[in-house]
N, C-alpha and C positions, 0 to 999 in steps of 0.2 A: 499234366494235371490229372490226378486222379479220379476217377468215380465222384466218389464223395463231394468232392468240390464243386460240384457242378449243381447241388441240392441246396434250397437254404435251411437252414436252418434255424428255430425259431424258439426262446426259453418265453414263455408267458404264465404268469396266476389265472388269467381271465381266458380258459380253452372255451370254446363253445360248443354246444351238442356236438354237431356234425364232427367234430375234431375228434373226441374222444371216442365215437362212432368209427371213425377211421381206422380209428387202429382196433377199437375192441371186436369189431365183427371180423376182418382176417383174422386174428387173436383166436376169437370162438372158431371158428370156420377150422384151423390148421389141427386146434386141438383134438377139435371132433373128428376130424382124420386119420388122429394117429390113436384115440386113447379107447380102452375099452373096458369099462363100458361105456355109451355116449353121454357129452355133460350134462347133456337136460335139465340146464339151468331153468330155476322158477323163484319170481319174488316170492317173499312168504312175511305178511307183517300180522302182526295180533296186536290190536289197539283201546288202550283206554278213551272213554269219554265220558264227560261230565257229563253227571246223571238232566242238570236243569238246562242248558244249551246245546249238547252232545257235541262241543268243542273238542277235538282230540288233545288231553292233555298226559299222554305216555304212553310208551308201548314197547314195541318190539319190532323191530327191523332186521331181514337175513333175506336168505335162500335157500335153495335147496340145490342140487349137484352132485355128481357124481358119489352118489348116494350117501350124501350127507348133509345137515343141517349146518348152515353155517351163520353163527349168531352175532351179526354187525351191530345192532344196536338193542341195549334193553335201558330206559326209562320211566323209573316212576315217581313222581312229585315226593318230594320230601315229607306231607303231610302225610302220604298216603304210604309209608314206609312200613312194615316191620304187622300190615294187617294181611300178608300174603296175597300179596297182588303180583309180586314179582316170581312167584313162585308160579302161580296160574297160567299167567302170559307164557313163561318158559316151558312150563309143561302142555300148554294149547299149541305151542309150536312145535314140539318134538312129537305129540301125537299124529297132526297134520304130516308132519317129515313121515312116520311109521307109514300113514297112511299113503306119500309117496313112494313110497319104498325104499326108505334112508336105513340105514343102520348104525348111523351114529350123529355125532351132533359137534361140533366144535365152537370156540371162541376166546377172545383175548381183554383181558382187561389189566388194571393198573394196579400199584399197589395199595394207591390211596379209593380205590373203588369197591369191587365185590368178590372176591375171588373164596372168602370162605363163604358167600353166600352159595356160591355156586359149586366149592365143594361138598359142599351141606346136601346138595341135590344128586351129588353122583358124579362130579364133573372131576378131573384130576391134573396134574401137571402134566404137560410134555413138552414145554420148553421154556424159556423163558429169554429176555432181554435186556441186559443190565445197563443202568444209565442211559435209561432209553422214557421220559424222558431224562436231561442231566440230574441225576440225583435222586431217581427212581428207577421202576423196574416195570419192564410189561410181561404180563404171565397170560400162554397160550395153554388154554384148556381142554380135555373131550372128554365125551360120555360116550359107550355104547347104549343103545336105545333099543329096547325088548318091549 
């Protein structure tokens, strides 16, 4: 009986902290051993809120790493569209990265989403994913950041 056999093994939707904890700190831990420069990963969010409740209603969700921004989530209410809100938050986050000392900024989005918004700002191809999901496309963007 092999190794392997002896582990169980477990497919679940529902992980918990501690699980994903498990694996991501070895994960960080190895990486920072071998890679140089170190990842000195850092949340990094810039958030809308309503001016009468200060409910957060959009924003912007990433990181920062191996000295790059990394731009996981940008939302802004539909009403609030096209008055340069998205353009603010994405630029308050690539300043912040500068001022960690990032040199560039990356992110992915869809076809039916922002991708000329974000080329509008500097951002460019570098990959892409076809029928991903079936019968679209995911488009992987970066900027250099001066």
């Amino acid at each position: 009986m092999g190794i392997a056999m002896q582990y169980e093994i477990v497919v679940t939707d529902d992980p918990d902290s501690a699980a994903e904890e498990a694996i991501r700190a070895p994960l960080i831990a190895f990486n920072e051993q071998l890679s140089r420069p170190k990842m000195n990963c850092r949340p990094l969010a810039v958030l809308i809120s309503a001016p009468s409740t200060q409910q957060i209603i959009g924003g912007l969700f990433g990181s920062t790493y191996y000295s790059f921004l990394y731009v996981e989530l940008l939302f802004v209410p539909k009403n609030l569209r096209g008055a340069g809100l998205g353009k603010n938050i994405l630029e308050r986050a690539e300043q912040e990265a500068l001022q960690r000392g990032c040199r560039g900024s990356w992110l992915d989005t869809f076809d039916w989403q922002a991708r000329g918004f974000y080329e509008k700002l500097g951002y460019s191809l570098f990959g892409t994913l076809e029928d991903y999901p079936p019968g679209h496309t995911r488009f992987f963007l970066t900027k250099l950041l001066r």
